[in-house]
Chimera marker file (.cmm) of the C-alpha trace (Angstrom):
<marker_set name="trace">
<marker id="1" x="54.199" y="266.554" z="-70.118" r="1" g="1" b="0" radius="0.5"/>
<marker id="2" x="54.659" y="264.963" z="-66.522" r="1" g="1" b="0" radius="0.5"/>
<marker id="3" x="52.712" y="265.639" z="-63.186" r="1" g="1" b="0" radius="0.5"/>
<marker id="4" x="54.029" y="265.352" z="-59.972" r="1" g="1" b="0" radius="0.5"/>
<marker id="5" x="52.185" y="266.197" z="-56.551" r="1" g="1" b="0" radius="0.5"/>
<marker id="6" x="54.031" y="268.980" z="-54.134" r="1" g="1" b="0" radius="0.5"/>
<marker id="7" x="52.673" y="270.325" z="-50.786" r="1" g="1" b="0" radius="0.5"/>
<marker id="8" x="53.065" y="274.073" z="-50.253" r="1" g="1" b="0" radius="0.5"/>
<marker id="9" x="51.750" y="275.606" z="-46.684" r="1" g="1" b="0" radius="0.5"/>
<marker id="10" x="49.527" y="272.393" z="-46.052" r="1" g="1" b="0" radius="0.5"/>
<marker id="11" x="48.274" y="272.590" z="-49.955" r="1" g="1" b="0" radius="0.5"/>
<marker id="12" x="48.466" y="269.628" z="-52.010" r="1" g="1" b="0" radius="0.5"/>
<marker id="13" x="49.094" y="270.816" z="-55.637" r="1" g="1" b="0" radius="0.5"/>
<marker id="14" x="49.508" y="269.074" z="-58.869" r="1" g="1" b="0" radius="0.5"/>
<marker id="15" x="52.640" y="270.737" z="-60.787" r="1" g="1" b="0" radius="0.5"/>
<marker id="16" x="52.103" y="269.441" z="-64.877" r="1" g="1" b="0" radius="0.5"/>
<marker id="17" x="56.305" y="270.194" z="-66.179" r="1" g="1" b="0" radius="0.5"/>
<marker id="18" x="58.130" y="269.267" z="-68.641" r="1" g="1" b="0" radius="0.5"/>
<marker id="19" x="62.035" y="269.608" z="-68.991" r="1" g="1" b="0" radius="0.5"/>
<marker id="20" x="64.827" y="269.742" z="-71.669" r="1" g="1" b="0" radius="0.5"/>
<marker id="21" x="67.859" y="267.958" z="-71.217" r="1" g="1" b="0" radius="0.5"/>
<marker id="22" x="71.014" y="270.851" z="-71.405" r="1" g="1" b="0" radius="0.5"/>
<marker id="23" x="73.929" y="268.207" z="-70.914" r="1" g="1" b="0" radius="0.5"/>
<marker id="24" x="73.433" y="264.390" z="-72.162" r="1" g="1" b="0" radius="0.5"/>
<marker id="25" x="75.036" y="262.074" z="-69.338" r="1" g="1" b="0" radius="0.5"/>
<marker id="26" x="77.580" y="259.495" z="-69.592" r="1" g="1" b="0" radius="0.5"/>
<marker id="27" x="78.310" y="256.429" z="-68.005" r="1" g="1" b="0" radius="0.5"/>
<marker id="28" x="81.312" y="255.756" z="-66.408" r="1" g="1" b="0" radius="0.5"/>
<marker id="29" x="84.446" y="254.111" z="-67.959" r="1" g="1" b="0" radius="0.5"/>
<marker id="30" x="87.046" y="252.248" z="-65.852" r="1" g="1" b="0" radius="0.5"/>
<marker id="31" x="90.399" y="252.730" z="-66.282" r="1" g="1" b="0" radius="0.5"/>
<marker id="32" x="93.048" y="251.027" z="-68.653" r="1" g="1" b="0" radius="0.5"/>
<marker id="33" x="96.773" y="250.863" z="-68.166" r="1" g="1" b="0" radius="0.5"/>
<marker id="34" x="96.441" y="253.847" z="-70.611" r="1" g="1" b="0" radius="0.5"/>
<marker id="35" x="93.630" y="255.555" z="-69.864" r="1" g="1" b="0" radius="0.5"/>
<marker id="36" x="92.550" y="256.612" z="-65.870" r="1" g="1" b="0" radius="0.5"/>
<marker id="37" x="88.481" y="256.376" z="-66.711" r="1" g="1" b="0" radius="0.5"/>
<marker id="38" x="86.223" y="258.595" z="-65.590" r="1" g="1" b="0" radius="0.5"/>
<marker id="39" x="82.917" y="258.503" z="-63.051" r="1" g="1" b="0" radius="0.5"/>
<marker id="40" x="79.287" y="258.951" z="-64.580" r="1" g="1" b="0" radius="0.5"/>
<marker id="41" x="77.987" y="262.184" z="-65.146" r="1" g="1" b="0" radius="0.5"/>
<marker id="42" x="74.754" y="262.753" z="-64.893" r="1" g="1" b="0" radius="0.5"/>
<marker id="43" x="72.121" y="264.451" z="-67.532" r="1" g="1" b="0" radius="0.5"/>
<marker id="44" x="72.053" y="268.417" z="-66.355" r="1" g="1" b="0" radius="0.5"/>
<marker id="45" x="68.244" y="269.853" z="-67.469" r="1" g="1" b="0" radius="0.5"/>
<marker id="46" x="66.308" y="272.558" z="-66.969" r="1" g="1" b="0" radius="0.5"/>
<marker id="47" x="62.489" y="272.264" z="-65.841" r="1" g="1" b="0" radius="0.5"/>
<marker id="48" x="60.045" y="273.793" z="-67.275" r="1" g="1" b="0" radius="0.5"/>
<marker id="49" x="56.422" y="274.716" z="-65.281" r="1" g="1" b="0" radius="0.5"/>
<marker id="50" x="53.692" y="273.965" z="-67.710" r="1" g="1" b="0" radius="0.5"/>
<marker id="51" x="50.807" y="274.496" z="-65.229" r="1" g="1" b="0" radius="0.5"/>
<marker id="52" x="49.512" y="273.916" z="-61.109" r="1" g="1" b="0" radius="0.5"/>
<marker id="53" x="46.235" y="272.623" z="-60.152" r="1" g="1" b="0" radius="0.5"/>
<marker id="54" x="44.390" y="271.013" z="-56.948" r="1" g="1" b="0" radius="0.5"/>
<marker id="55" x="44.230" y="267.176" z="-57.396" r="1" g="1" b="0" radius="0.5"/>
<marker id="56" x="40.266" y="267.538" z="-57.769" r="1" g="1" b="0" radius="0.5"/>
<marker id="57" x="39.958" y="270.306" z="-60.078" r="1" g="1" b="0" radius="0.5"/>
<marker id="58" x="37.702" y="269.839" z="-62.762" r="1" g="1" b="0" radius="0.5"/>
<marker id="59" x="38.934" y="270.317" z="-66.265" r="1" g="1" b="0" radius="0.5"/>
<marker id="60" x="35.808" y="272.877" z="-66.739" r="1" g="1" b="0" radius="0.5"/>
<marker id="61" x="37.641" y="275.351" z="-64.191" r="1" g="1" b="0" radius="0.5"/>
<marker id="62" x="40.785" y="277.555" z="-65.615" r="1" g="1" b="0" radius="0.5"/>
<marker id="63" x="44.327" y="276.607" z="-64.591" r="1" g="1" b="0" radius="0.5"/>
<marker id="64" x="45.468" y="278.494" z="-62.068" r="1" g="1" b="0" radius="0.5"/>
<marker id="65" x="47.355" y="281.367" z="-62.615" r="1" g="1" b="0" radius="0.5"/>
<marker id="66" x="51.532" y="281.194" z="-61.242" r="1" g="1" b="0" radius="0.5"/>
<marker id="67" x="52.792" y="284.033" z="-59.799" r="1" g="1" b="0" radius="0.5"/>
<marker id="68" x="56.444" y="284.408" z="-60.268" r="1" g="1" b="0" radius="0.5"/>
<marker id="69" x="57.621" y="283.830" z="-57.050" r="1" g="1" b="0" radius="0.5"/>
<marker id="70" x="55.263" y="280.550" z="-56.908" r="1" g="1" b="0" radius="0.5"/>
<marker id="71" x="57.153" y="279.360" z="-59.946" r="1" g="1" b="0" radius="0.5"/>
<marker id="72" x="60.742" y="279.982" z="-58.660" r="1" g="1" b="0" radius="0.5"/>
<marker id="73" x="59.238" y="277.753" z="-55.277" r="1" g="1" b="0" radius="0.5"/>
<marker id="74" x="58.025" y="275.135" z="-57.704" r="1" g="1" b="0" radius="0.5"/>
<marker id="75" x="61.060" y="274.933" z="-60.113" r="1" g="1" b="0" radius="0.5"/>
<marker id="76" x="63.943" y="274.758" z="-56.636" r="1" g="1" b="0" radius="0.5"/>
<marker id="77" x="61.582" y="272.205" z="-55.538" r="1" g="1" b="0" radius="0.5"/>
<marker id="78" x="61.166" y="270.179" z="-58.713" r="1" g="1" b="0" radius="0.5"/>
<marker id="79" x="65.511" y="270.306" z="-59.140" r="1" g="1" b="0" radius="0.5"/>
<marker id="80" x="65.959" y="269.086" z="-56.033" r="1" g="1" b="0" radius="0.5"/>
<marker id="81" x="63.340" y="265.549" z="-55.809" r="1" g="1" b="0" radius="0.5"/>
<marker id="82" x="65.119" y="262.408" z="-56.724" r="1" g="1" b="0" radius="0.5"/>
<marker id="83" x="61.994" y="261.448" z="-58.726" r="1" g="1" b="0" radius="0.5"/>
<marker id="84" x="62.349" y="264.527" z="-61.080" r="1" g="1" b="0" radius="0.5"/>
<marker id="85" x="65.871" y="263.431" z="-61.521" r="1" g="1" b="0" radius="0.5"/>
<marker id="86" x="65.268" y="259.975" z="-62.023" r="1" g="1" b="0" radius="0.5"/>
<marker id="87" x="62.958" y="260.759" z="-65.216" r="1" g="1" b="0" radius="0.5"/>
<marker id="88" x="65.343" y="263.046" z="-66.499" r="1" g="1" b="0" radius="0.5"/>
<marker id="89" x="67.770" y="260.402" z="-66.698" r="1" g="1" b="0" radius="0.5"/>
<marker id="90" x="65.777" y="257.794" z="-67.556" r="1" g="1" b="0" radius="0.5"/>
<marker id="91" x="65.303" y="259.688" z="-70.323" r="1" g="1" b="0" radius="0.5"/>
<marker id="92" x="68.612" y="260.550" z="-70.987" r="1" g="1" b="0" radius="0.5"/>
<marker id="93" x="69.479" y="256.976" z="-71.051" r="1" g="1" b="0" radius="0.5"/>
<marker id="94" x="66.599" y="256.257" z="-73.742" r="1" g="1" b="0" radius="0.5"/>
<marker id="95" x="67.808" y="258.412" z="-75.982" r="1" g="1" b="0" radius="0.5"/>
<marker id="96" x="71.342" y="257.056" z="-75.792" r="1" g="1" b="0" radius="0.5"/>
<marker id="97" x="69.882" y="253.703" z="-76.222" r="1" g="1" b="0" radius="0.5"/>
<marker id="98" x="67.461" y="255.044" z="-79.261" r="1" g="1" b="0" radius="0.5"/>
<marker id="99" x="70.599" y="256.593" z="-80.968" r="1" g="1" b="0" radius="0.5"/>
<marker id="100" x="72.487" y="253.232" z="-80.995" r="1" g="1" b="0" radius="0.5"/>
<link id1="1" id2="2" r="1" g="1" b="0" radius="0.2"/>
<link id1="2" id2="3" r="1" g="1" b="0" radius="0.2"/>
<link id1="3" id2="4" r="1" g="1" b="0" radius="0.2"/>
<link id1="4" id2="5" r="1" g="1" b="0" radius="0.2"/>
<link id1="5" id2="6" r="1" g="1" b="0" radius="0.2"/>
<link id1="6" id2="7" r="1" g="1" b="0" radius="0.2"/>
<link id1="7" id2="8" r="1" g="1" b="0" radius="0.2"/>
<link id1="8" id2="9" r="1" g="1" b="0" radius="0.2"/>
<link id1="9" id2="10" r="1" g="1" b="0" radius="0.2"/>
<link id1="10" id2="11" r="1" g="1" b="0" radius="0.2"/>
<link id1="11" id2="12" r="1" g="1" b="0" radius="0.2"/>
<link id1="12" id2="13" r="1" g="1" b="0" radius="0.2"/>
<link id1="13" id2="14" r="1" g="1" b="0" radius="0.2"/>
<link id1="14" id2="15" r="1" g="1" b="0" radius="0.2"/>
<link id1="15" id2="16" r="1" g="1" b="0" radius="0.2"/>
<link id1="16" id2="17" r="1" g="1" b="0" radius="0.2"/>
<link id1="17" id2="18" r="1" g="1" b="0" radius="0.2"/>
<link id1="18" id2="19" r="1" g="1" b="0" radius="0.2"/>
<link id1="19" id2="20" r="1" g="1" b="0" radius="0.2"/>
<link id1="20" id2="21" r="1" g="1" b="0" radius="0.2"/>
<link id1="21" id2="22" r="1" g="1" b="0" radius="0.2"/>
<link id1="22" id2="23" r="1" g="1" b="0" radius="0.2"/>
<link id1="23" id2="24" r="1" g="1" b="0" radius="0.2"/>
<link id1="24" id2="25" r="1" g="1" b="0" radius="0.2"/>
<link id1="25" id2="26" r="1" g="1" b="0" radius="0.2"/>
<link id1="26" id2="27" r="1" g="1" b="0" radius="0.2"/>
<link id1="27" id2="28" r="1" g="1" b="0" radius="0.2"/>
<link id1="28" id2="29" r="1" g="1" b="0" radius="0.2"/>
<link id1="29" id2="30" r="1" g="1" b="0" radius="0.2"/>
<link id1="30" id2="31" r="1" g="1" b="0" radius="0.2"/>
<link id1="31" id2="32" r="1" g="1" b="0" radius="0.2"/>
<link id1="32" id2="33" r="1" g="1" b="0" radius="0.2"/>
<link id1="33" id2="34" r="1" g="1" b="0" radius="0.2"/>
<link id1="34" id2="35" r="1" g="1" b="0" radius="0.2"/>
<link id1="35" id2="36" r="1" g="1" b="0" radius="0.2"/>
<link id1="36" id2="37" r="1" g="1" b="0" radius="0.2"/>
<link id1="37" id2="38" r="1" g="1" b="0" radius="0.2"/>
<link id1="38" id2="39" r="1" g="1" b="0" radius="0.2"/>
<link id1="39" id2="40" r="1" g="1" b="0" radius="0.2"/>
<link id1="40" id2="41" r="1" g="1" b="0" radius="0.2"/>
<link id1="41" id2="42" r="1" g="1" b="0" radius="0.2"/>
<link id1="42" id2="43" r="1" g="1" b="0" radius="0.2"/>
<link id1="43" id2="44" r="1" g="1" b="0" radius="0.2"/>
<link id1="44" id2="45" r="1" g="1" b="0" radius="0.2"/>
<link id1="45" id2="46" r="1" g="1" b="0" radius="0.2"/>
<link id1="46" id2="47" r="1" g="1" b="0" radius="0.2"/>
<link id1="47" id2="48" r="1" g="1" b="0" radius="0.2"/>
<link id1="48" id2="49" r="1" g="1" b="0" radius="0.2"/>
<link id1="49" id2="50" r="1" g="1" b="0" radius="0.2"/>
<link id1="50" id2="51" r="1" g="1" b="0" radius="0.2"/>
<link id1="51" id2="52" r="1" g="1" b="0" radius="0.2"/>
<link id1="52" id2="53" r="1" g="1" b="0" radius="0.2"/>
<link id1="53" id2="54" r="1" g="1" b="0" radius="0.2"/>
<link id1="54" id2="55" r="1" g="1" b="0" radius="0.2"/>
<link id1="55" id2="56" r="1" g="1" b="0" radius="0.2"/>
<link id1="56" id2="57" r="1" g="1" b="0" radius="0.2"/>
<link id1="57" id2="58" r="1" g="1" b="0" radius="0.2"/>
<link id1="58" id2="59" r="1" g="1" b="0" radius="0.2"/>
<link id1="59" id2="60" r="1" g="1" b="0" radius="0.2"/>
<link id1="60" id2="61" r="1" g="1" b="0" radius="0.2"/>
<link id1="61" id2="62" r="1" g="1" b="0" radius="0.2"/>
<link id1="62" id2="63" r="1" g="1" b="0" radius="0.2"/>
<link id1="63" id2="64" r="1" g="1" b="0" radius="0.2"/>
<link id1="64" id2="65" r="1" g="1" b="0" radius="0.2"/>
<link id1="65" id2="66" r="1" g="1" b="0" radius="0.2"/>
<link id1="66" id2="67" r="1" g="1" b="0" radius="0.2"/>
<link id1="67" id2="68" r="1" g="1" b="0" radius="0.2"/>
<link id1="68" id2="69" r="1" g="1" b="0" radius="0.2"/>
<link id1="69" id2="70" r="1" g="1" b="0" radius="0.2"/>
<link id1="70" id2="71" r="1" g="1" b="0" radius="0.2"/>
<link id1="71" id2="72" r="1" g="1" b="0" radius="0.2"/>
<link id1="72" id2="73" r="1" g="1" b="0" radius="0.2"/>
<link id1="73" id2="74" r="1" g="1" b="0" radius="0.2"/>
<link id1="74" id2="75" r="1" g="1" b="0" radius="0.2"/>
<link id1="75" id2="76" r="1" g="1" b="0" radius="0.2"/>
<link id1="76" id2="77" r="1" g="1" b="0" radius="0.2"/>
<link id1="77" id2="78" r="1" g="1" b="0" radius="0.2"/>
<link id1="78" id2="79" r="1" g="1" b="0" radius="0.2"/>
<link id1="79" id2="80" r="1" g="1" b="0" radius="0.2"/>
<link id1="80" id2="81" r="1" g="1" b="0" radius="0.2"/>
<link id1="81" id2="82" r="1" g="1" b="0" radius="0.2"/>
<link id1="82" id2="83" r="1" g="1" b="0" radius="0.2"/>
<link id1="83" id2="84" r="1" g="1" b="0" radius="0.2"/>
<link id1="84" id2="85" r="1" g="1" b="0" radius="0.2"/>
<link id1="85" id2="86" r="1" g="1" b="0" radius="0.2"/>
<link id1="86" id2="87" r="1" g="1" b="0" radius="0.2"/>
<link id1="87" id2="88" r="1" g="1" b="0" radius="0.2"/>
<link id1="88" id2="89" r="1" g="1" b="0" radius="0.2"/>
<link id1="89" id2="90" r="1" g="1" b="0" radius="0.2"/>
<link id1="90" id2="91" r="1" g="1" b="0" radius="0.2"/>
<link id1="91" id2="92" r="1" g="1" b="0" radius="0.2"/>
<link id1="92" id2="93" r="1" g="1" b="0" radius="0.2"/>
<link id1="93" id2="94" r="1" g="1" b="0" radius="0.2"/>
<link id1="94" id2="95" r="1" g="1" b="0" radius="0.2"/>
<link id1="95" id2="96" r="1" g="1" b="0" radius="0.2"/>
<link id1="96" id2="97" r="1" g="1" b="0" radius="0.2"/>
<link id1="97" id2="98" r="1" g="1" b="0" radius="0.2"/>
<link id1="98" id2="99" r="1" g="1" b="0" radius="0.2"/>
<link id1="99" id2="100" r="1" g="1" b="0" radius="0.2"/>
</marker_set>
C-alpha cells in the first residue's frame, strides 16, 4: 500500500492506493548496423484506490466512505502525478532487476 497527499476544493486528503503493473517496461536499445533499436517504454498500470482520509484522522474513526465520482477524481489525478509514475516504474525496474 502507498499514500500520497491530494488537495480537492481546498481539502487536503490522504489517498492510501496501490497499483498493478499491466505492461512491464523496457529500456531502450540503440541501434546496430542490423538492427534500428528502439526508445524505452514505459511500465503501463492501473491504480487501484484502497482508501481516503484527512491527514489527522485518528485510526479510532472509520475510513471514509468514496463515492464513485470521488474515486474517478482520485484515480485521473493519481495517473497523471509524476510521483505516482515514478513508483510504478521504480518498481517495474526492481522486478526486472529481481528476475535477473
Amino acid at each position: 500500500m502507498h499514500k500520497t497527499s491530494v488537495e480537492i476544493a481546498g481539502t487536503e486528503l490522504i489517498v492510501e492506493y496501490d497499483f498493478d503493473i499491466t505492461a512491464h517496461g523496457c529500456s531502450a536499445h540503440m541501434g546496430s548496423l542490423s538492427y534500428e533499436g528502439h526508445p524505452a517504454e514505459p511500465a503501463e498500470f492501473v491504480v487501484n484506490i484502497l482508501g481516503i482520509r484527512f491527514p489527522k484522522q485518528g485510526a479510532d474513526i472509520p475510513q471514509l466512505e468514496i463515492p464513485r465520482w470521488l474515486e474517478d477524481v482520485l484515480t485521473s489525478h493519481l495517473y497523471e502525478c509524476d510521483d505516482i509514475n515514478d513508483v510504478v516504474q521504480k518498481a517495474d525496474m526492481e522486478r526486472s532487476i529481481d528476475e535477473r
